[in-house]
VOLUM-659279 format. One record per residue: residue in one letter; x, y negated, z negated of N, C-alpha, C, O in turn. Coordinates in steps of 0.05 Angstrom, whole numbers, padded with zeros to 5 digits, always signed. Atoms other than C-alpha are relative to their C-alpha. Layout:
N
aXYZXYZXYZXYZ/...
REM end
This chain:
95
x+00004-00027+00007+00493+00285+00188-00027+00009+00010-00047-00006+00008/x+00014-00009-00013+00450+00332+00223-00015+00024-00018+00001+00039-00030/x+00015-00027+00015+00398+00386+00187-00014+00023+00016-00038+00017+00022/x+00010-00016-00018+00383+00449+00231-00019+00019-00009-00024+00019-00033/x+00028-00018+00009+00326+00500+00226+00016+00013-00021+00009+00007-00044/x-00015-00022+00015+00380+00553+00192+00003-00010-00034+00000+00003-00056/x-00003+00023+00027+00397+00486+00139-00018+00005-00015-00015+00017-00036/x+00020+00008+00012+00331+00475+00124-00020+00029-00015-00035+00031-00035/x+00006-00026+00012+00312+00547+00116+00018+00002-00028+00005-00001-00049/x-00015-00003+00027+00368+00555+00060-00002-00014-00012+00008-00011-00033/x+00000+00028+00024+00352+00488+00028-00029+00010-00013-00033+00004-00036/x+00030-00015+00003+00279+00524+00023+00006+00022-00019-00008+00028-00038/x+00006-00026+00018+00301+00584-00005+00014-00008-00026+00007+00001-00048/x-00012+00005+00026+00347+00553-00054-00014-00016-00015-00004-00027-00035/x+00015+00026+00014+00293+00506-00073-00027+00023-00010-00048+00016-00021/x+00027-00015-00001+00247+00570-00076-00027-00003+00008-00048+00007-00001/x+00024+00016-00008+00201+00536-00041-00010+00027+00038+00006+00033+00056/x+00002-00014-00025+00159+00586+00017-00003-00018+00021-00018-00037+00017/x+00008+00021-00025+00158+00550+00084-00004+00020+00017+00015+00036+00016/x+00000-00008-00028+00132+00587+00149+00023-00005+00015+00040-00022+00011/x-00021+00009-00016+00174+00595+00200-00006-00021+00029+00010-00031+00044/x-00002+00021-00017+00141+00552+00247-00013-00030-00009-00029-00042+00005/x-00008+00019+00011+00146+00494+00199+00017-00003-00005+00020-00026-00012/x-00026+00008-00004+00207+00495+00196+00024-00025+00015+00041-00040+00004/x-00004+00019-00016+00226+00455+00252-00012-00031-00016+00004-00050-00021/x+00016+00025+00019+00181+00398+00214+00015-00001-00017+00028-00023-00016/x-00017-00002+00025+00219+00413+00153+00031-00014+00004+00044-00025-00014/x-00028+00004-00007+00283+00398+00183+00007-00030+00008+00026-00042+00000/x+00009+00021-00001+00258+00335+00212-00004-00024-00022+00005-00046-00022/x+00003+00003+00023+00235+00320+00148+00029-00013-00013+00029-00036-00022/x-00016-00003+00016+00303+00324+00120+00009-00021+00023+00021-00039+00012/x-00026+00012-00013+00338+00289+00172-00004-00034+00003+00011-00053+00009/x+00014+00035+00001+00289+00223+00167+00012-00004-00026+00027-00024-00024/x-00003+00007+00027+00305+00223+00089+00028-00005+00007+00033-00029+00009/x-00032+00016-00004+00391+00223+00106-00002-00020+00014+00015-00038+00009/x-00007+00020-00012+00374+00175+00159-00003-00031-00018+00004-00054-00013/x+00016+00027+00024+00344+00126+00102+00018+00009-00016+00017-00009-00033/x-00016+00001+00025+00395+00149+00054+00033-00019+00017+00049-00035+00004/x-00021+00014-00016+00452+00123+00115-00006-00033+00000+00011-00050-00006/x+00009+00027-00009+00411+00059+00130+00013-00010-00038+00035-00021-00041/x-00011+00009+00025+00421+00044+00048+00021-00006-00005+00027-00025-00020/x-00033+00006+00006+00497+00055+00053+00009-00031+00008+00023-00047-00003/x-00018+00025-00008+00505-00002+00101-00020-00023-00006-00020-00042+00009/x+00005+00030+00019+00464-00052+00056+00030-00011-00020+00038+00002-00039/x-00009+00015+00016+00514-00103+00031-00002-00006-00033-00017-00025-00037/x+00008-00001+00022+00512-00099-00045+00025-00020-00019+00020-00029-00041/x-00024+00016+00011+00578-00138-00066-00009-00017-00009-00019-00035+00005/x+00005+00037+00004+00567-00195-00115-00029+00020-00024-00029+00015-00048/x+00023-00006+00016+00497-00154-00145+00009+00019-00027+00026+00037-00030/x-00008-00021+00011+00493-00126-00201-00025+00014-00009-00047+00006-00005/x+00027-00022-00001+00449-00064-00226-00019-00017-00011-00018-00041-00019/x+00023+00013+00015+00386-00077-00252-00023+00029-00023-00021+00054-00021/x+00013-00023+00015+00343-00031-00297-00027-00001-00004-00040+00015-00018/x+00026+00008-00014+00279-00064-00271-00009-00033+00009-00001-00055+00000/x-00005+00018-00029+00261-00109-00218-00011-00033-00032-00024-00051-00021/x+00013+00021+00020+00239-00165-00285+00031-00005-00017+00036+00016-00028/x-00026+00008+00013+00311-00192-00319-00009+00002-00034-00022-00015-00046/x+00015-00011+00036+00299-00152-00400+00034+00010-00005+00052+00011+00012/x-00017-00008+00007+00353-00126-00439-00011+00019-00009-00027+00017-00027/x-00002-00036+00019+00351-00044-00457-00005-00014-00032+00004-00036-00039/x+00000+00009+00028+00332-00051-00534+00016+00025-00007+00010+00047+00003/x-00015-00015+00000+00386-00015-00562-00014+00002-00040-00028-00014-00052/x+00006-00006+00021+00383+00028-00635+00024+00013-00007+00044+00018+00006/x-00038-00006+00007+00439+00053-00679-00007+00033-00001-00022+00045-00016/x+00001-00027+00001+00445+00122-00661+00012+00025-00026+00034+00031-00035/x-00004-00016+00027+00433+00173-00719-00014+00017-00006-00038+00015-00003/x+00019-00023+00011+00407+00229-00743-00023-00007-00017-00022-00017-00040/x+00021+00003+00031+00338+00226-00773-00016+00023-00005-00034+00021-00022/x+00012-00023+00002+00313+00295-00768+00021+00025+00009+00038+00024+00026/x-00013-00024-00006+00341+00363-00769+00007+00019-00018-00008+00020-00038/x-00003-00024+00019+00370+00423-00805-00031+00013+00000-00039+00019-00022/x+00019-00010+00000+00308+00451-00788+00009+00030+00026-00010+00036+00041/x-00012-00015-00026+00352+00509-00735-00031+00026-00001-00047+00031+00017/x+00016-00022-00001+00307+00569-00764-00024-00011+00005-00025-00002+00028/x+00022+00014-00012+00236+00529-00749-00002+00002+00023-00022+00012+00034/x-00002+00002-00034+00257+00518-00677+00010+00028+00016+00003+00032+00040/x+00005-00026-00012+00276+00589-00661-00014+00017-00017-00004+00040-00016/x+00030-00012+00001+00216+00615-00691-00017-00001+00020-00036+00014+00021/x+00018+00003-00023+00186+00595-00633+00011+00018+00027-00003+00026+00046/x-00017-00012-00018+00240+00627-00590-00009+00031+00011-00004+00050-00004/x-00003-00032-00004+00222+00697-00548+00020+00012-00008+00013+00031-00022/x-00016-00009+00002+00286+00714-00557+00018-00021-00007+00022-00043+00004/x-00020+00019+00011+00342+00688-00606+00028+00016-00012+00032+00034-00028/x-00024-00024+00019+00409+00711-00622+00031-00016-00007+00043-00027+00011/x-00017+00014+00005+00464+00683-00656-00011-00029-00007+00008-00045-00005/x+00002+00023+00005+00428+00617-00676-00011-00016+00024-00022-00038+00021/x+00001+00015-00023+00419+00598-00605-00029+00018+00021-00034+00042+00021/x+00025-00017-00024+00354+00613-00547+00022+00026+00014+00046+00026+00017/x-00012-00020-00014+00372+00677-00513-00016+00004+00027-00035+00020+00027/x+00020-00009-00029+00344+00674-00430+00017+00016+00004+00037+00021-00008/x-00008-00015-00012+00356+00719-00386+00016-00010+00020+00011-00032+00029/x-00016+00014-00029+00411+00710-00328-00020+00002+00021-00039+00017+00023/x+00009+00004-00013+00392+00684-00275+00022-00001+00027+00010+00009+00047/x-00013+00007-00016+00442+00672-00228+00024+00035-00002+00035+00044-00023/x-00020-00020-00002+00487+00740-00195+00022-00003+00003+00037+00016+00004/
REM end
């Protein structure tokens, strides 16, 4: 997969991020070194491994999941600009 100036412009704007237009070209580059290292990863051999959750062999400490705080709803939208119905109220964002 290939990332072209046009790509990398719309990956910019959807990222809201300003880029020049003659960084762009860099930008695109950019992007196209990171898939090439996300390709090289695919064709690592992994069969046989299994995950890890850090490079030191630990077990997750697990806890009994439970409520220990809450019913506090009116506290937490007190803080809220805007609340309605129990729940935060933003503004849309998306047209």
């Amino acid at each position: 997969m290939s990332i072209d100036i046009e790509t990398a412009r719309r990956v910019a704007k959807l990222a809201r991020i300003r880029v020049e237009e003659q960084d762009l070209p860099a930008l695109a580059g950019e992007f196209n070194a990171i898939l090439g290292f996300i390709e090289q990863l695919g064709e690592v051999d992994v069969e046989g491994v299994e995950p890890m959750t850090s490079v030191t062999p630990m077990r997750l400490r697990r806890r009994v999941d439970e409520v220990t705080d809450g019913g506090c709803q009116a506290k937490v939208l007190a803080n809220a600009p805007d609340a309605r119905e129990g729940f935060f109220a933003v503004p849309k964002v998306v047209e």
